[in-house]
C-alpha positions as CSV (number, residue, x, y, z in Angstrom):
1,X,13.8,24.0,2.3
2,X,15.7,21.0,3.0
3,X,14.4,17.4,2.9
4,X,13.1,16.8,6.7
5,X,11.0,20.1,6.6
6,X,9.3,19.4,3.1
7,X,8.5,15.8,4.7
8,X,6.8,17.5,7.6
9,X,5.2,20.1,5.4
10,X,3.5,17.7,3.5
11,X,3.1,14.8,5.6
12,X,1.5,16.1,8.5
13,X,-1.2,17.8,6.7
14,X,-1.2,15.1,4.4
15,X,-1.6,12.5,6.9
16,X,-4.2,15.0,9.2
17,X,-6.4,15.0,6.2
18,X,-6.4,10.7,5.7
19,X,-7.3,10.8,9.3
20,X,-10.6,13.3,8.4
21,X,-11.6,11.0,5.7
22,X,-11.1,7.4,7.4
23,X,-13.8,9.1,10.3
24,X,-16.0,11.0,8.9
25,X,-18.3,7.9,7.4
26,X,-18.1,5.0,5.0
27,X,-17.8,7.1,1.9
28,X,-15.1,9.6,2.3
29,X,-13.3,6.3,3.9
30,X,-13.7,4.4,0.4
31,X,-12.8,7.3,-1.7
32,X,-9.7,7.8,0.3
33,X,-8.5,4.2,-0.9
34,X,-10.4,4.9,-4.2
35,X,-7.6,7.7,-4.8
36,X,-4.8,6.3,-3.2
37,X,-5.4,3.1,-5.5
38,X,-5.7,5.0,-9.0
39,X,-2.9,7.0,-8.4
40,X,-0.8,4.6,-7.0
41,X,-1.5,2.2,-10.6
42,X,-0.8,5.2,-13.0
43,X,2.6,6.3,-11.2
44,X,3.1,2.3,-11.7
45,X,2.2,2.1,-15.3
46,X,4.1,6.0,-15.8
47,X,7.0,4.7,-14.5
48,X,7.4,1.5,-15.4
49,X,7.3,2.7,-19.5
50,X,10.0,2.5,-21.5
51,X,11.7,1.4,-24.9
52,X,11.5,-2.2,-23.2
53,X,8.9,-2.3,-21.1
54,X,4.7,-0.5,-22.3
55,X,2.5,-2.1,-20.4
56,X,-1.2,-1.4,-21.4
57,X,-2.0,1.8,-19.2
58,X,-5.5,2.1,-19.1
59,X,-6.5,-1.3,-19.6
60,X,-5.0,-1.9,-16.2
61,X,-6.7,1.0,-14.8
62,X,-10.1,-0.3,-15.8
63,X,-9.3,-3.6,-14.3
64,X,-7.8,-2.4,-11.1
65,X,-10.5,-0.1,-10.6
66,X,-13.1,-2.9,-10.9
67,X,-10.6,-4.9,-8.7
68,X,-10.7,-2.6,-6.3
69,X,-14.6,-2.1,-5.8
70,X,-15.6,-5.6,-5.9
71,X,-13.5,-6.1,-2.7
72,X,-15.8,-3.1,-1.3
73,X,-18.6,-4.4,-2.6
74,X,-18.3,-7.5,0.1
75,X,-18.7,-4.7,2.9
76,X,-20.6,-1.9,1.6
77,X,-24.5,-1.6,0.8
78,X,-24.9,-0.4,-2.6
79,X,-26.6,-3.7,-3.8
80,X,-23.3,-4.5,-5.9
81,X,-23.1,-8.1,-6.1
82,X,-19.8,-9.1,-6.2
83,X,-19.8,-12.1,-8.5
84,X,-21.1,-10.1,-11.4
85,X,-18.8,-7.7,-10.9
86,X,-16.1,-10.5,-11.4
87,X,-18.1,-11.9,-14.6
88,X,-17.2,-8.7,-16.3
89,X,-13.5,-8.6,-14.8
90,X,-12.7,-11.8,-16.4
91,X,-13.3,-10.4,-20.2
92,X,-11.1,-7.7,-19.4
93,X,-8.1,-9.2,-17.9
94,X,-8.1,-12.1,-20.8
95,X,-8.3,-9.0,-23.3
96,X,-5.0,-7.9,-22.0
97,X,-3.7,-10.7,-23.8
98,X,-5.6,-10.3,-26.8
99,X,-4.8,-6.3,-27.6
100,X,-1.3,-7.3,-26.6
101,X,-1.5,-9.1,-30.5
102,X,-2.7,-5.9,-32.2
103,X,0.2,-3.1,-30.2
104,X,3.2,-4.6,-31.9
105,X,5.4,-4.2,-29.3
106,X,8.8,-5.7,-29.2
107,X,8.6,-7.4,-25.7
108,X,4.3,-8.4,-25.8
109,X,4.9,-10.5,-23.0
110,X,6.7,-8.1,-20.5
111,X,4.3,-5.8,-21.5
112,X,1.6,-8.0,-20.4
113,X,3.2,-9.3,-17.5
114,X,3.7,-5.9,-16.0
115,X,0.1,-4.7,-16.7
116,X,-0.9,-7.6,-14.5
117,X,1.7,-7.2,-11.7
118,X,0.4,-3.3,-11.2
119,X,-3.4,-4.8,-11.0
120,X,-1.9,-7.2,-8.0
121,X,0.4,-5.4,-7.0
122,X,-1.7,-2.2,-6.1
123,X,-5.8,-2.3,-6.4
124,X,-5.7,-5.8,-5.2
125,X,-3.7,-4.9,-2.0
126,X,-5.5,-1.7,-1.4
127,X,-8.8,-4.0,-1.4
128,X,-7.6,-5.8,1.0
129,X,-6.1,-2.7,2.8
130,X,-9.5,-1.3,2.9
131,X,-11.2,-4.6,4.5
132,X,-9.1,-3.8,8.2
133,X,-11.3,-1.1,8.9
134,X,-14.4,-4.3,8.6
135,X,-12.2,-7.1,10.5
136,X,-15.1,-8.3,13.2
137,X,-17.8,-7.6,11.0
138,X,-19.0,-3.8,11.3
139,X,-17.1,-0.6,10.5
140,X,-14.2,0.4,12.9
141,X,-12.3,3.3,11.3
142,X,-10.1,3.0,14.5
143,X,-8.8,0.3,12.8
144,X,-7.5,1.8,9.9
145,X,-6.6,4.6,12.0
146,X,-4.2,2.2,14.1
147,X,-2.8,0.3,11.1
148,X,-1.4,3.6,9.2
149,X,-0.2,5.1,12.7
150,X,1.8,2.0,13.8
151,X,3.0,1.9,10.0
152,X,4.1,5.5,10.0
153,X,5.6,5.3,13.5
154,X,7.8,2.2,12.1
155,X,8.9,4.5,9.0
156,X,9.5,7.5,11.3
157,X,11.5,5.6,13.8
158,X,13.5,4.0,11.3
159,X,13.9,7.5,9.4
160,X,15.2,9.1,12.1
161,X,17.6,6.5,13.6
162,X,19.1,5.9,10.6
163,X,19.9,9.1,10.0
164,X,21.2,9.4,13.4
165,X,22.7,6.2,13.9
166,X,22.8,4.3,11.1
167,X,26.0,2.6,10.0
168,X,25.7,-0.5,9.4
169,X,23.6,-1.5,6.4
170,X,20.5,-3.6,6.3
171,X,20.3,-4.8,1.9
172,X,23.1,-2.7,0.8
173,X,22.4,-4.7,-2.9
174,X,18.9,-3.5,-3.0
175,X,18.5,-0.4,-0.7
176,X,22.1,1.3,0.5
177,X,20.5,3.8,2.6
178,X,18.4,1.3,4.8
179,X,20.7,0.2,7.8
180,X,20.2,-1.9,11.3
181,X,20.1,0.7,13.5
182,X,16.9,2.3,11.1
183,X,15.3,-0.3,11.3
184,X,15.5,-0.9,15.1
185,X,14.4,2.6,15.4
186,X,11.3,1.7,14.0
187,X,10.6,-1.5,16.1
188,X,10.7,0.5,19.3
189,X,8.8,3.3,18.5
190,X,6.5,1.3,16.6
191,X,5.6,-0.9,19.8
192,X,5.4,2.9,21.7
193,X,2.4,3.7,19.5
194,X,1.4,0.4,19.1
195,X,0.7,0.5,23.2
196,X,-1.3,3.4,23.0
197,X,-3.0,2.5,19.8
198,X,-4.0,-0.8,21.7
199,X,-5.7,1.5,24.4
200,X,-7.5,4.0,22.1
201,X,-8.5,2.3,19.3
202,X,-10.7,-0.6,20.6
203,X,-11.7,-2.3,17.9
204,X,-8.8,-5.0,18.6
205,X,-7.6,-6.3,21.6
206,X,-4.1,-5.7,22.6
207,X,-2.9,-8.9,21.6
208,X,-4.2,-8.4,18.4
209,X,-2.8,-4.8,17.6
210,X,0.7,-6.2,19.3
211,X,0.5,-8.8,16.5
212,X,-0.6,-6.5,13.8
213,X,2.8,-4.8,14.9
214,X,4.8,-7.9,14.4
215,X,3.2,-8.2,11.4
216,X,4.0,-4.5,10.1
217,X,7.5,-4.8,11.3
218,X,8.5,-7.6,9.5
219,X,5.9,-7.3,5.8
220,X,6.5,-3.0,5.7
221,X,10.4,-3.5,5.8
222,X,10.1,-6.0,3.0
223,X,7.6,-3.7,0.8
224,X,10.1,-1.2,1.3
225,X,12.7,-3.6,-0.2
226,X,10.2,-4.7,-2.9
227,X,9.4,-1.0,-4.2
228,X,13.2,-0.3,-4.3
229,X,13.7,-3.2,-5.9
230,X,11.7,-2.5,-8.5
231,X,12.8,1.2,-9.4
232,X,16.4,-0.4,-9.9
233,X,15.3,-2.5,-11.7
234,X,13.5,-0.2,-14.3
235,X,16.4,2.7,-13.2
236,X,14.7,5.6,-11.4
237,X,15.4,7.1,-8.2
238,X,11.6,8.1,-7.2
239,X,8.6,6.6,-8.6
240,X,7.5,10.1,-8.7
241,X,7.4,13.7,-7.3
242,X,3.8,14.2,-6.3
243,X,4.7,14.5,-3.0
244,X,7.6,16.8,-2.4
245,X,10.0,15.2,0.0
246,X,8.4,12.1,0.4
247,X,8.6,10.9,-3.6
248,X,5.9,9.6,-5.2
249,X,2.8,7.5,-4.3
250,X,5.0,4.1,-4.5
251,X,7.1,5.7,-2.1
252,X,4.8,6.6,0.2
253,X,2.2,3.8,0.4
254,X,5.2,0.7,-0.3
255,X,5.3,-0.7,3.2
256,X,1.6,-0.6,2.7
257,X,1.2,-2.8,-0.7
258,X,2.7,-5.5,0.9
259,X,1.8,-5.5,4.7
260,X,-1.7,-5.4,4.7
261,X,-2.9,-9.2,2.7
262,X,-0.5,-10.8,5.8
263,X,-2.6,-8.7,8.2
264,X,-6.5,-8.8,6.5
265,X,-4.9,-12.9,6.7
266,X,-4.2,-12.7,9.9
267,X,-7.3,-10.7,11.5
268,X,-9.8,-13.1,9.4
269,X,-8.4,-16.4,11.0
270,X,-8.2,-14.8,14.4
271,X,-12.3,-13.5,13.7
272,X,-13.1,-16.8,12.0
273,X,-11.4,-19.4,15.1
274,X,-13.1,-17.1,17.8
């Protein structure tokens, strides 16, 4: 089976069961983030290890977990209160710093520094992530559901133009398959979905879901840059193989980590000005 049909083996199932879970109701929507964020840090954490580089695994798990839920717990009823949630946080991320003195590892510091980037770098971005679907105030899965189609119709588009069309290349330094005419692809279709998402899903107004685009364009391309940025500079290919043809959970979700804070940004001044 060649590389396009285990893509479409797994993806559209894959991305036909996300759907399920952002509608059904509040729950299976915050589990869905809940697994996407836990698995996401420990492919971070797996991969990242190395003679140089051991950054305190489940230390950062607990942290990004509790990360992740007190963002929920500003939108969801389960009488959480969010600033003792963070009173416990604080003990734990300052502890990183402390067990780092007792591991004796040969490089504390990077080992501290990258449990803290896979805490910001994932759980804090998935909270955020997760807080679309509650831009105006209630719950509007449509929201979520229009954010990952118009970020899957930009990595499509570019996907297949590229491998079309592409010659000339975009950041040959950091990413030599990624080239113009990819990432064109992916601008017009995404505006093409982005049209129909701004009819269908009316939880935003077209202007706003034509931003959100902008937005996705731009901050997606870059997160894909980011995440293979950072598997050169640890030296993989994949950041993992839990989803045949597509990699792993880095792979997958990248344009993700870093689009969503500019767009959460954006669709809280817009709320907060109107």
């Amino acid at each position: 089976m060649n590389n396009l049909a285990k893509r479409t083996v797994v993806g559209v199932p894959g991305a036909a069961f996300m759907v399920w879970l952002i509608f059904f109701n509040e729950y299976t929507f915050a589990f869905l983030f809940f697994l996407i964020t836990v698995l996401s840090l420990h492919e971070f954490y797996k991969r990242s290890t190395n003679e140089q580089i051991q950054p305190q695994r489940w230390t950062g798990l607990a942290a990004g977990i509790l990360v992740f839920i007190i963002f929920l717990s500003f939108k969801y009823s389960l009488n959480l209160d969010p600033y003792l949630l963070s009173l416990i946080l604080i003990p734990i991320l300052f502890s990183i710093f402390i067990l780092e003195l007792y591991r004796r590892k040969d490089q504390p510091f990077t080992n501290i520094a990258f449990t803290f980037l896979g805490i910001i770098y994932i759980p804090v971005t998935m909270g955020m992530a997760a807080l679309i679907a509650w831009s105006g105030g209630e719950f509007h899965p449509s929201n979520m559901f229009g954010y990952f189609f118009i970020l899957w119709a930009h990595d499509i588009g570019a996907y297949f133009a590229g491998r079309w069309w592409g010659k000339h290349k975009l950041f040959e330094r950091i990413s030599p398959k990624k080239t113009w005419e990819g990432t064109a692809g992916g601008v017009v279709f995404s505006f093409i979905v982005a049209h129909f998402i701004s009819i269908y899903c009316p939880g935003l107004s077209r202007t706003e879901w034509l931003s959100i685009t902008v937005i996705i364009l731009i901050t997606s391309t870059l997160g894909d840059l980011v995440e293979s940025m950072f598997k050169r500079s640890i030296s993989i290919k994949d950041s993992g193989t839990i989803l045949p043809g597509h990699g792993g959970m880095l792979d997958r979700f990248d344009g993700l980590f870093i689009s969503a804070p500019f767009v959460i940004v954006f669709l809280e001044f817009v709320h907060r000005w109107n």
